[in-house]
N, C-alpha and C positions, 0 to 999 in steps of 0.2 A: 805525620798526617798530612795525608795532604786534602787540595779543594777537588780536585780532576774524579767524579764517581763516572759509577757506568752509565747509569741513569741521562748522564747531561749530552750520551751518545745520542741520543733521540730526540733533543728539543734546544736551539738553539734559546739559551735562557739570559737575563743579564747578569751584568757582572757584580751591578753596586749592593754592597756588602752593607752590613746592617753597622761597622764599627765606621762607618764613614761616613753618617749621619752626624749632625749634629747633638753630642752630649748634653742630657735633661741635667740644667744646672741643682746643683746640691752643694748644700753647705759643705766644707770639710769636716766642720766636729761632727756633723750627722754621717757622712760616709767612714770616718773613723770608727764612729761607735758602733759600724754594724760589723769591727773586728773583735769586739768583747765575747763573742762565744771561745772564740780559741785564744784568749789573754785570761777566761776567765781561769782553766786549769792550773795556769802559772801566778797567778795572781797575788797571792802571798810572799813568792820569792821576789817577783816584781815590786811590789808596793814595799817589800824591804829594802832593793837595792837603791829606790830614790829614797825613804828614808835615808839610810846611810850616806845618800849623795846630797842631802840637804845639810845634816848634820857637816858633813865634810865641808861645804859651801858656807855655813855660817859659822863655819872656825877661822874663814878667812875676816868674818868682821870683828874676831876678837883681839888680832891683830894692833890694829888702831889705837885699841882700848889699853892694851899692852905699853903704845908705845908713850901714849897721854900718860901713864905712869912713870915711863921711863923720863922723858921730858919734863916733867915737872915735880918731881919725886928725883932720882939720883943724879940726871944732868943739872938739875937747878941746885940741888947742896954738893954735888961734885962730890959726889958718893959712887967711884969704882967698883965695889962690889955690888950693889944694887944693878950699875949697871950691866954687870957680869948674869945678877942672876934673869934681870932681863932677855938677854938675851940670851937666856937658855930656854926661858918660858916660850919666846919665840920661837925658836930651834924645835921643843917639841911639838910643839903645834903646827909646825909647819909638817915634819915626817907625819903625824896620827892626820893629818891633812891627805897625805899622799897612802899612805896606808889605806884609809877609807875608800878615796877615789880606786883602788885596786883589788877591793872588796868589791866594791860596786860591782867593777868589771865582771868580776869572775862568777856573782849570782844573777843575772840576768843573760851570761854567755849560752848556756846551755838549755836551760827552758823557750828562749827567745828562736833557739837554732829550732826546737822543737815546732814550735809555734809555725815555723815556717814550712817546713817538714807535713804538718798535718793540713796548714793549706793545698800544698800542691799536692797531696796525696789525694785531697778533696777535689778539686780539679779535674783534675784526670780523672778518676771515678766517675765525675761528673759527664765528662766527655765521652766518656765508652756509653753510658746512658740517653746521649740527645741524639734524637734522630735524624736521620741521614739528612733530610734537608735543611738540618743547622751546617751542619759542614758544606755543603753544597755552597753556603753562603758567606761561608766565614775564609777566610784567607789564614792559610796556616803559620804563616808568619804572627799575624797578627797573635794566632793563641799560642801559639810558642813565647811572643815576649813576654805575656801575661803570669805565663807559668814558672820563667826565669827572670828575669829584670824586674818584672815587678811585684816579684814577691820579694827579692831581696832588698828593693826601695823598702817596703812595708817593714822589713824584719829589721835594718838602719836605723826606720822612725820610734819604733818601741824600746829598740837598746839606749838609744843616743837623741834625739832632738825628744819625745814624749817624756823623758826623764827631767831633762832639763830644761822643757819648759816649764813644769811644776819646781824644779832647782831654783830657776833663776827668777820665777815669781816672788820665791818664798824670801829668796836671797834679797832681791830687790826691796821688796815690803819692810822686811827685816831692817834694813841698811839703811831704808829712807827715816825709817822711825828713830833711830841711832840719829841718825844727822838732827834732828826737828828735837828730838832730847837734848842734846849737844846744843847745838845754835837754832830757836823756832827761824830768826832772821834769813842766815846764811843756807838753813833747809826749803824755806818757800822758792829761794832766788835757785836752789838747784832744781824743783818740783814744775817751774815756770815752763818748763820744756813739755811736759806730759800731753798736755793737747793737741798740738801739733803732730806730735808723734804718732800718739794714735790714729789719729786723721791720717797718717800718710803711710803707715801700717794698715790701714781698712782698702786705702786704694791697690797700694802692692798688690794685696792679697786676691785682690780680684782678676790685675790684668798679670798676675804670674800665673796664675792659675790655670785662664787661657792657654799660655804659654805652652805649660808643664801639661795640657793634655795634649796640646799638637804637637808637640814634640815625640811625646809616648805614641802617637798613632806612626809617628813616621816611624819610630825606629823599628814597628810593628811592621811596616810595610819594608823596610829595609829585612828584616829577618825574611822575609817571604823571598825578595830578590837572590837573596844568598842560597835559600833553599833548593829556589827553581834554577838556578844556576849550577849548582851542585849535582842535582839529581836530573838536571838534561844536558850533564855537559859533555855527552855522547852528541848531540843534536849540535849544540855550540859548536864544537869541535868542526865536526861535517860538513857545515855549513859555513865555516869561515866568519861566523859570527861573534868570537871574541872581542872584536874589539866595541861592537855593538853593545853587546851586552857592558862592557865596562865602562862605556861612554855612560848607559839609564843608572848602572850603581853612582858612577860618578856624579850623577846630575841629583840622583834621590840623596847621594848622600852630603849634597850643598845646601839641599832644601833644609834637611835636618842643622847643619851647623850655622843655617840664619836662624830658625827658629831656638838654639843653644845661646846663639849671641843675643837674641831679645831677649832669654831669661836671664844672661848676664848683664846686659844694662839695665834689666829691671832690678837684680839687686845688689847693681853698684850705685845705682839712685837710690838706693833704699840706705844703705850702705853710711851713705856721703851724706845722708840728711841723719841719720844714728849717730853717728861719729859727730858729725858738727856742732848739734845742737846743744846734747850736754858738755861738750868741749867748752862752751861759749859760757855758756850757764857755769861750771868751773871756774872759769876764767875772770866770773863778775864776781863768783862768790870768793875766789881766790883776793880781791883789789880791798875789797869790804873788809873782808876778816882780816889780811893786812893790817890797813886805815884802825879798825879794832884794838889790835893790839897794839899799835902806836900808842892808842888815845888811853889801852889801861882798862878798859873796858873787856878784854878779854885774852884767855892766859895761854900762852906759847904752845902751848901742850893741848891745848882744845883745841887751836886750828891745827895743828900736825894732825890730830887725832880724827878732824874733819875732814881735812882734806884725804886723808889715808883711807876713811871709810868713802870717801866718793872714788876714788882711785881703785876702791875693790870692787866697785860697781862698775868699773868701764867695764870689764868683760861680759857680765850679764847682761846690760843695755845693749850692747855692740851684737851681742850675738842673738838679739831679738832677729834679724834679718835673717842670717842663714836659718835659726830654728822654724822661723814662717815660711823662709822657701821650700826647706825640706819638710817640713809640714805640708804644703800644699804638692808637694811628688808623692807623699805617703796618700795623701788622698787619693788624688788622680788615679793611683796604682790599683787603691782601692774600689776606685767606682768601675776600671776596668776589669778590677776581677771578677767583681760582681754581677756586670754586666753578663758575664758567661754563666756563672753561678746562675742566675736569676732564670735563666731558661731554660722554659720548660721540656721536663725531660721524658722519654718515652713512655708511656703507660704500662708497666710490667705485668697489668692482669688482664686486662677485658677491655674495648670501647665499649660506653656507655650506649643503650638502645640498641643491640645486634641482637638481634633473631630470626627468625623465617622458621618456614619449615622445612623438616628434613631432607636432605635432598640425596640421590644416588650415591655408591661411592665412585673413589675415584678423585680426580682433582677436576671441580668444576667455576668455573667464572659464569654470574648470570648479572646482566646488565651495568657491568663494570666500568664508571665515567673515572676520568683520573685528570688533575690540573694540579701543576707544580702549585707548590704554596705562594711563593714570588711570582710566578706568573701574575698577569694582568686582568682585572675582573674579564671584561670583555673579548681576552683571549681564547680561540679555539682550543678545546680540550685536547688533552695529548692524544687520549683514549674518550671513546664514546661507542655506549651501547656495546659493551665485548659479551657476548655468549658462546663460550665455547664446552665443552664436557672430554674431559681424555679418560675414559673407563680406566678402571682398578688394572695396572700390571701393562697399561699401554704405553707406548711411548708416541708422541706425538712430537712432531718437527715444525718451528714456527718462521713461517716463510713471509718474510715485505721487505722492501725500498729499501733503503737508510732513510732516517726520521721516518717510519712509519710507526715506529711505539713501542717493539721488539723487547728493548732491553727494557725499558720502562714497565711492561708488562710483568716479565721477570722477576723486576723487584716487588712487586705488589704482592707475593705468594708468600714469601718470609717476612713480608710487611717492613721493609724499609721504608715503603712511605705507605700511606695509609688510606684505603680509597676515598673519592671523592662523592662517588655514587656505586650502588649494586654491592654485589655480596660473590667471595670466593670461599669456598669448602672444599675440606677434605677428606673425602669416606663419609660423607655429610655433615662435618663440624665445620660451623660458623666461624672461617681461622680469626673476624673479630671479634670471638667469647673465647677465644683461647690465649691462656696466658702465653707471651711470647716466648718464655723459655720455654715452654714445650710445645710452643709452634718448632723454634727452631733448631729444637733435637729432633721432629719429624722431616724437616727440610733442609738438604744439602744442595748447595749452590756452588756453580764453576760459574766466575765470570769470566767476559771478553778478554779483561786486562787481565793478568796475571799478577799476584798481589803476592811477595815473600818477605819475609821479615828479617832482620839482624835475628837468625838463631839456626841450627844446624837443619840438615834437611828429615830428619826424623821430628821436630819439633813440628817443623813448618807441615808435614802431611799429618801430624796426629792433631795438630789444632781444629781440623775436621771432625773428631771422635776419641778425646781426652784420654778414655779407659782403654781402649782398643789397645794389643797387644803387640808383640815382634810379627808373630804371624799374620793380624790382619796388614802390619805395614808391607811387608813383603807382596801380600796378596794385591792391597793398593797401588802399588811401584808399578805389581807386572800388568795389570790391568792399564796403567798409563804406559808403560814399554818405557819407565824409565829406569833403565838397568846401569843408564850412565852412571848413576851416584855408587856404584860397586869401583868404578874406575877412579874414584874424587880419593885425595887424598886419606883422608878417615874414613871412609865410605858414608853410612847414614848421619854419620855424629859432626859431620864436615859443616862448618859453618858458612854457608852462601852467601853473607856478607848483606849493606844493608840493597831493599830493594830487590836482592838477587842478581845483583848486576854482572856477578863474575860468573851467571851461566849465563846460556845463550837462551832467546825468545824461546826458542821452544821447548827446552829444558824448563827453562819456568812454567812452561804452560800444563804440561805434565805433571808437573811435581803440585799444579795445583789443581789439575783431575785428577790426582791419585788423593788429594787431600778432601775430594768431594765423594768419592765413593769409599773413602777406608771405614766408615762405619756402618756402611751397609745399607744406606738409607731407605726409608720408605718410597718417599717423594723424592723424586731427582730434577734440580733445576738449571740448566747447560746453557749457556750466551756464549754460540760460537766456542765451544772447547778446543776445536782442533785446526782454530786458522793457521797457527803457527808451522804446521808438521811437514814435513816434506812427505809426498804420495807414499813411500814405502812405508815411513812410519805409520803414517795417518790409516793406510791399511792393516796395521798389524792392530791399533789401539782400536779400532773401530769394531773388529774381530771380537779382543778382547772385551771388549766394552758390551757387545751384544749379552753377552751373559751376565753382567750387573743388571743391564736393565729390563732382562727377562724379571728380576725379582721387584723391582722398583714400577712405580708410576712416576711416566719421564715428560717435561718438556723442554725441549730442545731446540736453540736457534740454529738455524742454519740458512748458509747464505751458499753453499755449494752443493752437489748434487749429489756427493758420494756420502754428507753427512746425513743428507736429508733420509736414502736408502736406511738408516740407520730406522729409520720411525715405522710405526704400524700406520699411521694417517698424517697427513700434512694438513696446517692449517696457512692460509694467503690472509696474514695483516694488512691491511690497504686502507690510508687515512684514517689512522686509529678506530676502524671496524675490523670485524673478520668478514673479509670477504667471500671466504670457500674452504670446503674442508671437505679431502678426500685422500684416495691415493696418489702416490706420485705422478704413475700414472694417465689416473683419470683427471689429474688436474694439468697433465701436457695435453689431453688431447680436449678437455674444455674450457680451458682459461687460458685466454692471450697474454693478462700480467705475469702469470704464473708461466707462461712457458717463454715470456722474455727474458725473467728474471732467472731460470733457469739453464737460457740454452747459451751456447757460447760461438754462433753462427753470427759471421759477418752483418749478414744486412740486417739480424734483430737487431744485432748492440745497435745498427744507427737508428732504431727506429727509437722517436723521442717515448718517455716513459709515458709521460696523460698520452698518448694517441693509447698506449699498450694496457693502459688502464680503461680508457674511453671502451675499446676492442673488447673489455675483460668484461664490463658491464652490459655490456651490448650478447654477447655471449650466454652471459645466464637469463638475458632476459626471456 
């Protein structure tokens, strides 16, 4: 997918993207929890496998308890086989230890893949549905990593850090209350670290957080680099641009490894104060229980015992820091997905308030204002005041400038974007009371760019008319004079690769008029079909084409003069009005724009275009 529409041919618009704003800050537990629709189908096997990993987690604090026996039970009477059966107690508990943690694994593996699976299915659904001037805005990098990278951050946090941070809660709680049973003394002198802690757990959490979203937007904008590098690197090539080009990755992709390196000192600070502080705390309560058992006051076997349950607590404390970082990727990932989720998505029945009365048939525009959505309040309209009427079975040829509104018009009939002002009908329906799926089974659209997909050349023309048969594809081919694909390796079943790049311009362009008339359409909508053709072809398709659109209501861009013949009336776009609409003819011999923009004589092309506009006005006055 990409950002480049036809649409953005007609209005120089900005670039700044809506993911380059700055992020409306959100807790992490709150952006987490808006992942419980799709956790909640697994949720059973879930909440089993951290059972089980809790379970497995607090056989490590029996350990301890094992060895307080051992130590003061068969090492103090110098009882061998005690100590023997000790150490078998241990022995098993350590395997049903390991056994567990591999249970775990394996019921959270498969639901969790799923979990992930039904997001990005959700996604992209989602995307086929938002309309065109979401894309217009969004940089396709950007939703590419959304759909790959960070979904499988998300799918990470619910296997591995969501488990155990409920693990190593429980584990903790568990172990502390062991220690404060065992010694209340030597338990407070280990507990004395907990405020700190927290406190500097609550700061991480905030400037990683920072962190862990600017990092995700670069790597978002890095995916985009690769894209556009990929898919122009016909243009690269050409242009002797390569090294340019890997100079900007090289530069974006330093941007990204300072922003990696401030989320590794943040939690290697995090890290080094985790690690220290209960070390220390250990380390007094180690001197104490000592100084204890010297004085008799306490028995050999309780501090080993103690010291062993704080020793199965370094892992859980220590791994507070990675579960919070990766906690706060899982977010992040999540308020990115969201962010696209969240937007609103095409209207599939009807705009709200569309009526009038009924009007001719035919395909009619009556006072039609249009302004990109991003556009600037006080910005000139693309379009302003369009009344145009193309009778039932006509074809009409739409003639202006570049940036005059052309293609923009275009898209307003199948409602890629949706007007701003006035009303367009078809045969006199309201096309905004019409559901859009059967606006756009009545409208077949050729754009300017040629647009083919990774799948064979039979795929790519039937995507025009799903049910359509071998015969209508054949019928569509000849009507495009694309007979090439008979010479392609497989002939229609040949895969074009992605973009279409292993044909040539105007192979594609063909193969995507043959994919705007295979279903026979009623309304026919054309932006320039035939720039690409060389004159022999362009005359044979043109030929061809006159009897599609004897059955169709057509309108058609056109910016040359053999395509324009093509039409029963021409209409002159001029500063997003219609200026005139007539024959070809009658508009060489009474309109000056129109017979500039037409004629291909020296001294026109020098005359400046406002004079040729100025002449045009001046004309119908």
């Amino acid at each position: 997918m990409t950002t480049t529409h036809a649409a953005t041919t007609d209005l120089d618009r900005s670039d700044e993207t809506p993911q380059s704003a700055a992020p409306v800050r959100q807790s992490a537990v709150r952006s987490l929890l808006r992942l419980w629709p799709y956790v909640r189908p697994v949720r059973a096997r879930w909440a089993g496998a951290a059972a089980v990993a809790v379970v497995a987690s607090c056989l490590a604090l029996v350990f301890p308890l094992v060895l307080k026996w051992i130590v003061d039970g068969p090492v103090t009477h110098r009882d061998p086989g005690g100590v023997w059966a000790g150490a078998g107690v241990l022995l098993a508990l350590g395997v049903a230890e390991a056994l567990l943690f591999g249970l775990r694994r394996w019921l959270v593996a498969r639901p969790l893949a799923g979990v992930e699976a039904a997001m990005r299915a959700d996604l992209y659904r989602h995307l086929q549905r938002l309309p065109v001037g979401f894309h217009d805005r969004w940089a396709s990098g950007q939703l590419l990593s959304r759909a790959t990278t960070d979904l499988m951050v998300v799918r990470m946090f619910l296997a591995f850090p969501l488990t155990f941070l409920i693990v190593n809660g429980v584990t903790i709680a568990a172990g502390l209350a062991l220690l404060v049973v065992q010694d209340w003394g030597l338990g407070l002198v280990l507990l004395a670290p907990a405020v700190p802690l927290i406190a500097v757990c609550y700061r991480f959490e905030h400037g990683y957080a920072a962190a862990s979203r600017r990092a995700q937007d670069q790597v978002g904008d890095l995916t985009t680099v690769v894209e556009e590098s990929v898919l122009g690197i016909r243009i690269i090539k050409g242009f002797g641009r390569h090294r340019a080009q890997a100079r900007a990755f090289r530069d974006l992709s330093r941007t990204v490894r300072g922003t990696e390196l401030t989320k590794a000192r943040l939690l290697a600070g995090i890290l080094a104060v985790i690690t220290l502080l209960p070390e220390v705390a250990l380390g007094a309560a180690l001197v104490i229980g000592t100084v204890q058992v010297a004085d008799g006051s306490l028995s050999a076997g309780t501090l080993v015992a103690f010291l062993s349950t704080a020793l199965a607590l370094r892992w859980p404390i220590e791994s507070i820091g990675f579960l919070l970082a990766m906690s706060q990727e899982a977010a992040t990932a999540t308020r990115r997905y969201f962010e696209v989720m969240d937007a609103e998505e095409e209207d599939p029945s009807v705009l709200s308030g569309a009526s009038g009365a009924p009007a001719d048939g035919g395909l009619r525009f009556e006072g039609v204002a249009f302004r990109y959505p991003d556009a600037a309040e006080d910005a000139v309209p693309t379009l302003r005041h369009v009344d145009l009427h193309i009778r039932s079975g006509e074809t009409m040829a739409l003639v202006g400038a570049t940036g005059s509104g052309k293609t923009t018009l275009t898209a307003l009939v199948p409602r890629l974007y949706d007007l701003t002002a006035g009303r367009i009908t078809l045969d006199g329906r309201d096309i905004a009371a019409m559901p859009r799926e059967e606006l756009r089974t009545l409208v077949s659209v050729a754009f300017e760019e040629p647009t083919l997909f990774s799948a064979s050349v039979a795929e790519n023309v039937l995507m025009g008319a799903p049910d359509a048969g071998a015969e209508q594809l054949e019928r569509a081919l000849g009507v495009a004079q694309a007979d090439f694909v008979r010479r392609l390796p497989d002939g229609v079943d040949t895969e074009v690769g992605e973009q279409g790049l292993s044909l040539s311009g105007g192979q594609r362009q063909r193969l995507a008029l043959a994919r705007s008339v295979v279903g026979g359409p009623r309304f026919l909508i054309l932006d320039d079909p035939l720039s690409a053709l060389d004159v022999h072809t362009e005359a044979a398709v043109e030929a061809a084409l006159r009897r599609v659109l004897a059955d169709s209501t057509a309108l058609v861009v056109a910016h040359r003069p053999s395509t324009v013949l093509l039409a029963d009336r021409v209409a002159l776009l001029s500063e997003g009005r219609i200026a005139a609409v007539g024959t070809h003819h009658e508009l060489l011999r009474t309109n000056a724009e129109y017979r500039y923009l037409m004629s291909g004589a020296a001294e026109e092309a020098e005359e400046p275009v406002e004079s040729a506009r100025q002449a045009g006005k001046a004309a119908q006055a």
